[in-house]
C-alpha positions, 0 to 999 in steps of 0.5 A: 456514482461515487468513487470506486477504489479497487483493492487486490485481494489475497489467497487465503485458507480460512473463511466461514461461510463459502466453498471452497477456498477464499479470496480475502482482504481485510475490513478496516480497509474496505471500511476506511474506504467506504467512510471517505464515500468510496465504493471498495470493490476487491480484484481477486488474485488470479494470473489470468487476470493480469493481462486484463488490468490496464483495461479492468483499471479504466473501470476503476478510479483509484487504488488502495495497495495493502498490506501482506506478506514479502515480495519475492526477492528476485523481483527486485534482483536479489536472492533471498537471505534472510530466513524472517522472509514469509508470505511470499505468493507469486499470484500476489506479485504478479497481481500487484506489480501489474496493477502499479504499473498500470495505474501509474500508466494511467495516473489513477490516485493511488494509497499503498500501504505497508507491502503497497508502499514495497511494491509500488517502490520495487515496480518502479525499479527499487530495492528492499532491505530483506529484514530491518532487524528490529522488534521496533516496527512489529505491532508498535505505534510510531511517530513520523516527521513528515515533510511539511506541504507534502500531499501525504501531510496535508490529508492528514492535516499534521506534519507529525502524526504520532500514532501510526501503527506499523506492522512491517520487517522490511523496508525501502532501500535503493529508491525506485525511479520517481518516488520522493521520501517525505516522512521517516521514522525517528530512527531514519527509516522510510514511512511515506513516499510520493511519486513525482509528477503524478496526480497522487501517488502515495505510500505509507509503511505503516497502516492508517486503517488500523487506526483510521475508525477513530483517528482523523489524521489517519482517515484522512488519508483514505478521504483524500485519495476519494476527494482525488478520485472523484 
């Protein structure tokens, strides 16, 4: 069997086609998923689960960590000041705090993206910036300098990928315990990290499957976490 990618889904108020209210997760990651030859399977948000996903995570041989509203700031020590501050979900956080931890724990390939990156840097003990500040990284395509050699630059087979699109308010402060920067954007902010010491542990603040139908660069980052996982 190939591959299967686990990805926690999102409570949701819309959905055609079911009752009652949804679990959802965006397609363009499933799809990515899928034409790396990975199997994406959703893990739906619910708190009784959580004591579960060390042992729901044997079943699984990677994770994709999306994108999604903020974290609440008192998971990593903070209050909340900034008013830009939406989405926060406690089923959300919980969920995938959890599911870091326990991939960590299990050295599972990992790709986090835009929230995942946050979460997988505020589960390893770092902080956020609450808001940036900027319009620059609202539904903007970016350009990143990435460390060469690093493992996110060589599945995109670039050191300079030049259309990521980022759709982030946040960012990465104090860094969490482990994780090495390897890619910043022009104006210094963080775009990519890796965990030291794991198999392949990723993140990227912007999201390669906006673009990754139609850009080899950025679907080479889903393919690789499949070739990892296989």
């Amino acid at each position: 069997m190939n591959p299967l990618v686990v990805i926690v889904g999102r409570q949701s108020d819309e959905a055609q086609g079911v009752r009652g209210k949804p679990f959802a997760a965006g397609q363009t990651y499933f799809r990515a998923v899928e034409r790396a030859g990975g199997i994406p399977l959703m893990l739906p948000p619910i708190p009784g689960l959580v004591d579960d996903i060390p042992s729901l995570l044997r079943r699984f041989d990677a994770v994709v960590f999306h994108g999604g509203g903020d974290i609440d700031p008192r998971r990593y020590g903070q209050e909340a000041t900034e008013e830009s501050l939406y989405g926060i979900v406690p089923e959300h956080d919980a969920m995938e705090l959890a599911m870091v931890a326990a991939a960590i724990e299990a050295d599972k390939p990992v790709l986090a993206i835009c929230r995942g990156l946050q979460v997988l840097n505020v589960a390893l003990g770092g902080t956020l910036v609450q808001d940036i500040g900027s319009e620059d990284h609202w539904l903007q395509y970016t350009s990143n300098e990435l460390d060469a050699g690093s493992r996110i630059a060589k599945a995109m087979g670039t050191d300079t990928p030049d259309r990521c699109h980022c759709v982030h308010h946040q960012a990465l402060d104090q860094l969490g315990d482990g994780l090495r920067v390897v890619g910043r954007h022009a104006g210094g902010i963080v775009h990519a990290v890796e965990l030291d010491g794991a198999r392949w542990i990723v993140g990227t603040q912007w999201h390669p499957e906006d673009s990754a139908a139609d850009d080899p660069q950025q679907q080479g980052l889903f393919d690789e976490l499949v070739r990892q996982a296989s």
